[in-house]
C-alpha positions in Angstrom: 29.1 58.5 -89.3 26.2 58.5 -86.7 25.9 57.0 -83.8 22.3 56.0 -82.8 20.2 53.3 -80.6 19.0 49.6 -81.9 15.7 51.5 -80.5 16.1 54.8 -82.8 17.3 52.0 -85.9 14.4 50.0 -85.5 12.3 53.2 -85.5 13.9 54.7 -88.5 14.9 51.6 -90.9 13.3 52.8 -93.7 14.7 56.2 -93.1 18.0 54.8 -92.6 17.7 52.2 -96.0 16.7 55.7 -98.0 20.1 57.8 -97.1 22.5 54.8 -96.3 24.2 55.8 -99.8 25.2 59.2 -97.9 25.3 57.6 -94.0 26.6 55.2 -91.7 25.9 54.4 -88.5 26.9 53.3 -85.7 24.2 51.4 -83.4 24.8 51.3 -79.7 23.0 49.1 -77.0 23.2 50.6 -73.5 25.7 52.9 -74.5 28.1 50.4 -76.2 28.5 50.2 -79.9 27.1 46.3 -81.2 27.1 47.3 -85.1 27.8 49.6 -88.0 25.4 49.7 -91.0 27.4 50.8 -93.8 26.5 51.6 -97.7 27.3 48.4 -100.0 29.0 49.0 -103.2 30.3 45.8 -106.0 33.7 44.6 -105.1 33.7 45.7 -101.4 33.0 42.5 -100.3 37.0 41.8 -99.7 36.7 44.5 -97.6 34.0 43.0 -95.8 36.3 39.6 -95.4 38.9 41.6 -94.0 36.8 43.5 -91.3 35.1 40.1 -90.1 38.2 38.6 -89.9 40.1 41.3 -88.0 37.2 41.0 -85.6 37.6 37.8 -85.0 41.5 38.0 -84.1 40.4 41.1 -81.9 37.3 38.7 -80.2 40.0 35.9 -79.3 42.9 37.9 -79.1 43.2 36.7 -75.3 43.1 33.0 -76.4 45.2 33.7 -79.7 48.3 35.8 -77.3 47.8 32.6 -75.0 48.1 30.2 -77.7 51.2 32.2 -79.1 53.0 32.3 -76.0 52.8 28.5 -75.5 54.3 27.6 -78.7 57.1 30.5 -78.2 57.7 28.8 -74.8 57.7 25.4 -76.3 60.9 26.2 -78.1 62.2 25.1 -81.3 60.6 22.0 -83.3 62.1 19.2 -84.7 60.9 19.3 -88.4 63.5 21.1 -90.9 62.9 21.8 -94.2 
């Protein structure tokens, strides 16, 4: 894995499309990762699914705990099955 600039990826994007098969990167933005350029291979798009979802839990995990704790507060429903 590599970690380099949006300024050194836009500078090497044809470098980077030649050995992504061998590399992945990590591209920063003032010091603070933003992406990850990874090789693609078939079937690896669950994967994919899994990531983008597990980001966004992670992006609204403050909202998502919130919402959590209101229904735990909220006690025990009505509806039995």
């Amino acid at each position: 894995m590599h970690i380099i600039s949006t300024k050194q990826m836009q500078q090497k994007i044809g470098e980077i499309s030649a050995n992504i098969d061998q590399k992945a990167y990590i591209i920063t933005n003032h010091g603070k990762g933003k992406m990850v350029i990874l090789p693609y291979f078939d079937g690896c798009d669950e994967w994919i699914e899994d990531y983008i979802e597990d980001y966004e839990m992670m992006k609204n995990k403050d909202k998502l705990q919130k919402e959590l704790k209101e229904s735990l507060d909220s006690g025990i429903g009505k509806i039995r099955i």
